[in-house]
N, C-alpha and C positions, 0 to 999 in steps of 0.2 A: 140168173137168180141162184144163192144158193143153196146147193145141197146138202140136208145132212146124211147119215150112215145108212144105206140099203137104195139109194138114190131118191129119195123123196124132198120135194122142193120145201124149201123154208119158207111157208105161208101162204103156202098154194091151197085149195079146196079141201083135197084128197090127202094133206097129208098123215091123219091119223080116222080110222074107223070110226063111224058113231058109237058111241055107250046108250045105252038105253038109259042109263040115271047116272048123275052126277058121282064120279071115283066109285065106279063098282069093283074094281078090284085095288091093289096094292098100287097107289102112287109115287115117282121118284121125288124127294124134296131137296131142296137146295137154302143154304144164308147164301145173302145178298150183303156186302156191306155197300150202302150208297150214302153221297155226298150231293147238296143241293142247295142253288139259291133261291132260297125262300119269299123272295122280293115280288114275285109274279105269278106266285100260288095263294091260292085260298085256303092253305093248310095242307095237312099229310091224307087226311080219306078222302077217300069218294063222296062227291056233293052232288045234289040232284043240277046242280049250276055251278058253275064257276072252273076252274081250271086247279087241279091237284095234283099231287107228286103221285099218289098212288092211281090216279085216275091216269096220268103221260106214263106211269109205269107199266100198266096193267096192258094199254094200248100198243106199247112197243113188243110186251111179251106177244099179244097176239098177232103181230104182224110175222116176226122171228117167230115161233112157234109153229104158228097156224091154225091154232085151235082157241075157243073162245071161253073155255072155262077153268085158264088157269087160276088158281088163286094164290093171293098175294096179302100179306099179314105183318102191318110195322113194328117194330118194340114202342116206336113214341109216334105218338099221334101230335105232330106238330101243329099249331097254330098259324093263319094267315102271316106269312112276312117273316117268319121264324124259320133259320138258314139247320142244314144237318154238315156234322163231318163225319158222322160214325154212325150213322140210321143203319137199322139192322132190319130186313122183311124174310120172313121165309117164305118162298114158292112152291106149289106143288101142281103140279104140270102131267100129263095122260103117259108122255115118253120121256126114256133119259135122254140127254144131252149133254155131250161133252161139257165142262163146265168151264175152258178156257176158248170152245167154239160159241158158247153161250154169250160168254165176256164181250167176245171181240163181234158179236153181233149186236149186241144191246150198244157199245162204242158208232156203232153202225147209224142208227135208229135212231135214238135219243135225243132231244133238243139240247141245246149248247150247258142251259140250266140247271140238269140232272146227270149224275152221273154214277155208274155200278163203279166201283175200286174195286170188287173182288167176289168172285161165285164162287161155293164151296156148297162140294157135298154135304148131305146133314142126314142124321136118324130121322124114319119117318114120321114119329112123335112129333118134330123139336116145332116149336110153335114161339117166332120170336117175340111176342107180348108177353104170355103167358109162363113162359121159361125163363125171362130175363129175371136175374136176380139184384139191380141194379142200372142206375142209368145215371151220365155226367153231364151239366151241360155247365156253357159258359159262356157269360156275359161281359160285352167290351165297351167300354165307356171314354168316347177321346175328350180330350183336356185341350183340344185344340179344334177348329172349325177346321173342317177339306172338305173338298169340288165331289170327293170319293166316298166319304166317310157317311151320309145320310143312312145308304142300304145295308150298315153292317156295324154301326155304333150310334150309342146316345151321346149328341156332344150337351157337355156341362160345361157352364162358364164359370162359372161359383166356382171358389175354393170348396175342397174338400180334404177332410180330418180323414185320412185312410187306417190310420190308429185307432179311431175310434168306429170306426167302419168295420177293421178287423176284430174288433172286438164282440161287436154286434152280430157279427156272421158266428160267431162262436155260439152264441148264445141258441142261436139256430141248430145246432146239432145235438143228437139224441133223438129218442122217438117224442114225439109230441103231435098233438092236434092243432092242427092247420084249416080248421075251419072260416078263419078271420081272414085267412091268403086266398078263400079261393071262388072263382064261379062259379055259379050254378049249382050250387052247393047241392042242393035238392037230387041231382043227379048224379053223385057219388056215394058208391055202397058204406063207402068209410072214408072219414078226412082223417087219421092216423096215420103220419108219414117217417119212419125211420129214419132220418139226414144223416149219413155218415162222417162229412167233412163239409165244411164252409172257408173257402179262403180269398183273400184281397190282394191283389198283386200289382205293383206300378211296375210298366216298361215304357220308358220314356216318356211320351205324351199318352201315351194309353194305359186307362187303369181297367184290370180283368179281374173278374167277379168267377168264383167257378164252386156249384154245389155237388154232393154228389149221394144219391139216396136212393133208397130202395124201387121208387116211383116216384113219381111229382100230380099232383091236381092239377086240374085245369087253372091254367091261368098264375100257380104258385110262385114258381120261381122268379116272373115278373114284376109281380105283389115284393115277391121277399128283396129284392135287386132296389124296386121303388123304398122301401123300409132301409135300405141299406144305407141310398143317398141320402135319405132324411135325417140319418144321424149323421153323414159325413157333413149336412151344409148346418149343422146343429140345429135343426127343426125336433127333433126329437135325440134321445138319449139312446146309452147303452142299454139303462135299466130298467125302458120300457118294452125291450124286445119278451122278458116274460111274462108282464101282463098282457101281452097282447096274445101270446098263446092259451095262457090261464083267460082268455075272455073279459079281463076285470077292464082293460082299457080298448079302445080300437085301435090299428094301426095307419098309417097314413093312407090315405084312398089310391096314392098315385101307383101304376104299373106302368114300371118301365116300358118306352115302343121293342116291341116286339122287331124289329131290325137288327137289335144289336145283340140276339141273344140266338146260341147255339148250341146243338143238340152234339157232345162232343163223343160219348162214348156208349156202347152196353154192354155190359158185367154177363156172364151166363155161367153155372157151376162150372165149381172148377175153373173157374180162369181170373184169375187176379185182376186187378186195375193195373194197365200197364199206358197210364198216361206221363204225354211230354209238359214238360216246365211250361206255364204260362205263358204266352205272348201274343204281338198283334195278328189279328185273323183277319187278312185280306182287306190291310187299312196300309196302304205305303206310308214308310216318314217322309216329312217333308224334308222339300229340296233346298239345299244350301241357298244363302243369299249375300253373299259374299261379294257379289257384283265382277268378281272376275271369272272368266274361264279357266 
């Protein structure tokens, strides 16, 4: 089994002292960036049932750890079926630990589904929901039916006006209220969401959808993605995207499946968006058919 520093086993009983109450003194904290398919979770928290990223998260640190009350905090609380490439948690754990021994034990652990790319130190404040000062996600819609394509894109058959699509996504940025995009409405302190950029991108058979704003509602960007298509297949206009913010209209009921959409990046002061050019996410092109080898 292994050890870490002073010889104490990794996940063994004894390996840290009882505290008499939950961080009574100064704890180490760590960012996590993790990546994960979303296909076989019931979402990013903890549920009283079901199976989550942050619940096989939580599981592995205490296996690797050894102790039972580390705690673990997402930038985006993903929804059932909803894949990460850039989910950010911060951890905060009784003892330090290396953070490249941390890596390479979570690598250890972890089901094939989830996966840490990267431990880093952090200040003992830094709290990745609460600290984030933005979040990107992006949504892949194939133009073409694959055997692959169900767990990570919406296949469209319809033509779609990507012109009038990108136009629509425009319409989307700025701060506005997002009460009409979102569930559960009742249970958000404010539907005010600041959208920084909206863009429409073809590459080849896949067309990618990618927002990027302060925070998202529950359920929005799948709302705004379904709104998106309904101007591409001309069910709806460009120049309904701001009555349906201003309330004077409703917008389409449809939300995108949740499959095709990814949680790509988070913003934290001080750090730029330093996102890559659109393309397909874990959709292969098809295979020639040329009939010869």
């Amino acid at each position: 089994m292994p050890r870490l520093p002073g010889g104490n086993l990794l996940g063994s009983a004894n390996t840290f002292p009882p505290l008499k109450s939950r961080y009574t003194r100064v704890v180490p904290t760590y960012r996590l960036t993790i990546e994960y398919d979303g296909t076989k979770f019931c979402g990013w928290q903890v549920q009283a049932q079901g199976r989550t990223v942050q619940g096989v998260l939580l599981a592995a640190l205490r296996e690797v750890l050894g102790e039972a009350e580390a705690d673990l905090q997402g930038a985006g609380r993903t929804d059932a079926g909803v894949h990460a490439l850039g989910q950010v948690a911060s951890l905060r754990c009784r003892r330090a630990v290396a953070p490249a021994r941390l890596l390479d034990e979570l690598e250890r652990t972890l089901p094939a589904d989830v996966a840490v790319v990267a431990v880093q130190p952090a200040p003992r404040s830094f709290h990745a929901r609460h600290d984030a000062t933005g979040r990107s996600y992006v949504y892949q819609i194939s133009r073409r039916r694959s055997a692959f394509g169900k767990r990570v894109s919406w296949w469209i058959r319809e033509p779609l006006e990507l012109g009038r699509m990108r136009a629509a996504a425009q319409q989307f940025v700025g701060r506005h209220d997002f009460r009409a995009f979102v569930k559960r409405r009742s249970e958000q302190e404010s539907t005010l969401v600041e959208v920084e950029r909206g863009e429409v991108e073809e590459v080849g058979q896949v067309v990618l959808v990618r927002f990027l704003a302060s925070h998202f509602l529950w359920n929005q960007v799948r709302r705004m993605v379904g709104a998106l298509v309904a101007v591409g297949r001309g069910e709806a206009r460009v120049e309904d995207v701001p009555r349906w913010l201003a309330g004077t209209a409703a917008p389409p009921p449809l939300a995108a499946p949740a499959a095709g959409l990814f949680l790509e990046a988070v913003r934290y002061p001080g750090e730029p968006w330093q996102l890559p050019p659109l393309r397909p996410l874990a959709l292969p092109p098809p295979c020639a058919t040329s009939g010869r080898w």
